[in-house]
C-alpha positions as CSV (number, residue, x, y, z in Angstrom):
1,X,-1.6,-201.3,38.2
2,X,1.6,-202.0,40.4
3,X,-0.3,-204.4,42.1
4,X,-1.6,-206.2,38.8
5,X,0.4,-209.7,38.0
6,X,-0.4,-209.3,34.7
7,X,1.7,-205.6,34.5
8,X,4.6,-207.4,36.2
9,X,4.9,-210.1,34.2
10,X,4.8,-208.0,30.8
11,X,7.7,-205.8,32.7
12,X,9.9,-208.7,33.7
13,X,9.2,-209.7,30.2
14,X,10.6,-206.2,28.9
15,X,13.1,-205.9,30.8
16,X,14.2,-209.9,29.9
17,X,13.7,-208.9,26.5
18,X,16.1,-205.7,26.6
19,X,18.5,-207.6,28.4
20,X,18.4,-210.9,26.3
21,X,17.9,-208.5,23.1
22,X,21.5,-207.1,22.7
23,X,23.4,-210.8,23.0
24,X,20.6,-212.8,21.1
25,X,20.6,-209.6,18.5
26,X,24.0,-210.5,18.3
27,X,23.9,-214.1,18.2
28,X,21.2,-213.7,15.5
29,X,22.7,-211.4,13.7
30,X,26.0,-213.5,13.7
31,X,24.1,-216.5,12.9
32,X,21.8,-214.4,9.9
33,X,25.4,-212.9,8.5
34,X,27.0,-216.1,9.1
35,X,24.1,-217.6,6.7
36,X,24.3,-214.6,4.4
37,X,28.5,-215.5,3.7
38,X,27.2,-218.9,3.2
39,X,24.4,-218.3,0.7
40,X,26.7,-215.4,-1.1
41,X,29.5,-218.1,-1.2
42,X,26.9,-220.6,-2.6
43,X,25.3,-218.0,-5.0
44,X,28.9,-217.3,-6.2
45,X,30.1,-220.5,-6.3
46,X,27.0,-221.4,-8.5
47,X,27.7,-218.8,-10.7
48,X,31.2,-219.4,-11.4
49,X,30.3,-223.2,-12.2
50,X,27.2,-221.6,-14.6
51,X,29.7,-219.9,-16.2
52,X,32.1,-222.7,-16.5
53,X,29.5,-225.0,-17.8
54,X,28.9,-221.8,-20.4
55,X,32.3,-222.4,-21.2
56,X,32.3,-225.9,-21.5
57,X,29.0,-225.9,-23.6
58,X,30.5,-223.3,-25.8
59,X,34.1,-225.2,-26.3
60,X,32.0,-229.0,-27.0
61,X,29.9,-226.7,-29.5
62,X,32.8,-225.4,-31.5
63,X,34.6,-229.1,-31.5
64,X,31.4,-230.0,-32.4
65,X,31.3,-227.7,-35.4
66,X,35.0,-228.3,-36.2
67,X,33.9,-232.4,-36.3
68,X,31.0,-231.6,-38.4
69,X,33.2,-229.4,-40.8
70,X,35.7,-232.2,-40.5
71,X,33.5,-234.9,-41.5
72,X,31.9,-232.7,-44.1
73,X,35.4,-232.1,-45.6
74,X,36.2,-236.1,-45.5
75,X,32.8,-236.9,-47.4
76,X,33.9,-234.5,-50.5
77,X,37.4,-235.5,-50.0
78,X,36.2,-239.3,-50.4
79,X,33.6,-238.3,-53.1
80,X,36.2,-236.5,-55.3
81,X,38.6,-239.6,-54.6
82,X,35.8,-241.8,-55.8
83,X,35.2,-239.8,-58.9
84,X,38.8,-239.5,-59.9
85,X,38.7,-243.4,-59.2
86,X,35.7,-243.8,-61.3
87,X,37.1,-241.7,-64.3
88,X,40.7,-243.8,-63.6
89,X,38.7,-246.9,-63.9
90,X,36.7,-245.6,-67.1
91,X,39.9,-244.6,-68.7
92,X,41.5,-248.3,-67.9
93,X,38.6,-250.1,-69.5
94,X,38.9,-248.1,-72.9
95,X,42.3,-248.5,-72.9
96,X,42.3,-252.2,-71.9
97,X,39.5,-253.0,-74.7
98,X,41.0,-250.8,-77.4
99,X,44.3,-253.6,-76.6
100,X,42.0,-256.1,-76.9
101,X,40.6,-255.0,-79.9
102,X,44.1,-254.3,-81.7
103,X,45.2,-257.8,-80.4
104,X,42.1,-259.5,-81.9
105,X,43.0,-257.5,-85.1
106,X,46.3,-258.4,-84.9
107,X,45.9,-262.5,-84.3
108,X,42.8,-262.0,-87.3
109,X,45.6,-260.1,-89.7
110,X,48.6,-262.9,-88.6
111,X,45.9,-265.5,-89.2
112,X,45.2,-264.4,-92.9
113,X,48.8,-263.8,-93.2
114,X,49.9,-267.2,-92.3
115,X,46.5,-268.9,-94.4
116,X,48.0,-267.3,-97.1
117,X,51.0,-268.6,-96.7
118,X,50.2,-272.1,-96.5
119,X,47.9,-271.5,-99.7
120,X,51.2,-270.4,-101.6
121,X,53.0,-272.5,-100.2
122,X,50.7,-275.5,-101.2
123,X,50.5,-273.7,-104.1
124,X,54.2,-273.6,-105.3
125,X,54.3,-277.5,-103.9
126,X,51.7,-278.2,-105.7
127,X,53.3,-276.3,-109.4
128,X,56.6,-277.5,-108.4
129,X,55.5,-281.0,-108.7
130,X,53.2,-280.5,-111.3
131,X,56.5,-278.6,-113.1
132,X,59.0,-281.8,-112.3
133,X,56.6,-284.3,-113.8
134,X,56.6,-282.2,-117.0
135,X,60.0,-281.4,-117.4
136,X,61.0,-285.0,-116.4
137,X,58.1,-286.0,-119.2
138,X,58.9,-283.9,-121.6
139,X,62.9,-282.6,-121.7
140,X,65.4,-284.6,-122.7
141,X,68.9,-284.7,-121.4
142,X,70.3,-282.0,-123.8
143,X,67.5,-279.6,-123.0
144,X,68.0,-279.5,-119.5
145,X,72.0,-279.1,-119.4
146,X,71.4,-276.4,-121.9
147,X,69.3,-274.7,-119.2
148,X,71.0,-275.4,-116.1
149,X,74.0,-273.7,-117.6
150,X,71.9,-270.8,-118.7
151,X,70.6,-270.2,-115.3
152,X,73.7,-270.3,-114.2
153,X,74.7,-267.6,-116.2
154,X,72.0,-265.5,-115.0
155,X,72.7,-266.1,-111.7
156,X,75.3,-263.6,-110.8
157,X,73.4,-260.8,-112.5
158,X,70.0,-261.8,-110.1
159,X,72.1,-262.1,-107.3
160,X,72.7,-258.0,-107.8
C-alpha cells in the first residue's frame, strides 16, 4: 500500500485538501455570506419598492375614485344647472308670449278705439255740416240771435 502511487496521491490530495480546506472554507464562505448580504439586500430592497408601488397603486386608486366622484358630482351639478336653465327658459317664453299677447290686444283695443273715433268724428263732421246747411236754409236772422243768447245763458250753468 505505501508503495502504491495511487495511495500517495489520494493522501497528498487529503492532506492538500485539509490544508487548502480551512482558507478556501473561508474564502467561500466569505464569498457565499458576502452573496447572501447581497441577495438579502436585493430581497429587501425589492420588497420595500413592492410595498411602495402598493402604496403608490393604492394613492392613484383613491385620486382615481375621488376624480370619478368628482366628475360624477360635476355631471349632476351641470344637469341640475341645465334643468333650472330649461325651466328659466320655459318660464321666459310664457312670460315673453303672454306680453305679446297683451300687446297684440292692446294695439287691436287702441285700433278699435281710434276707428271709432274717426267714425264719430266723421260722424259729427258729417251732422255738423249737414246741421249748418239747415240752419243757414232755414233760420232767419231773428231766430238765430234769439238762440245764441239763450245758449249763452246756459252756458255758465253747463260749465258747473
Amino acid at each position: 500500500m505505501f508503495s502504491s502511487p495511487d495511495f500517495w496521491v489520494l493522501v497528498a490530495f487529503v492532506i492538500f485538501v485539509a490544508l487548502v480546506w480551512k482558507p478556501a472554507g473561508k474564502a467561500i464562505g466569505a464569498a457565499l455570506d458576502g452573496h447572501a448580504v447581497k441577495v438579502r439586500s436585493q430581497l429587501e430592497e425589492a420588497r420595500r419598492l413592492r410595498e411602495e408601488a402598493q402604496r403608490m397603486l393604492a394613492e392613484y386608486q383613491r385620486k382615481q375614485a375621488e376624480a370619478l366622484s368628482e366628475a360624477a358630482a360635476i355631471v349632476a351639478h351641470a344637469r341640475a344647472e341645465a334643468e333650472r336653465m330649461k325651466t328659466e327658459a320655459e318660464a321666459d317664453l310664457v312670460h315673453q308670449l303672454a306680453r305679446r299677447r297683451q300687446l297684440a290686444l292692446d294695439r287691436i283695443a287702441q285700433s278699435e278705439a281710434q276707428a271709432v273715433a274717426e267714425v264719430r268724428a266723421a260722424t259729427v263732421d258729417a251732422a255738423m255740416a249737414a246741421t249748418r246747411r239747415l240752419i243757414v236754409e232755414n233760420m232767419d236772422r231773428s231766430k238765430a240771435d234769439a238762440l245764441i243768447d239763450q245758449a249763452a245763458a246756459e252756458l255758465p250753468q253747463r260749465l258747473h
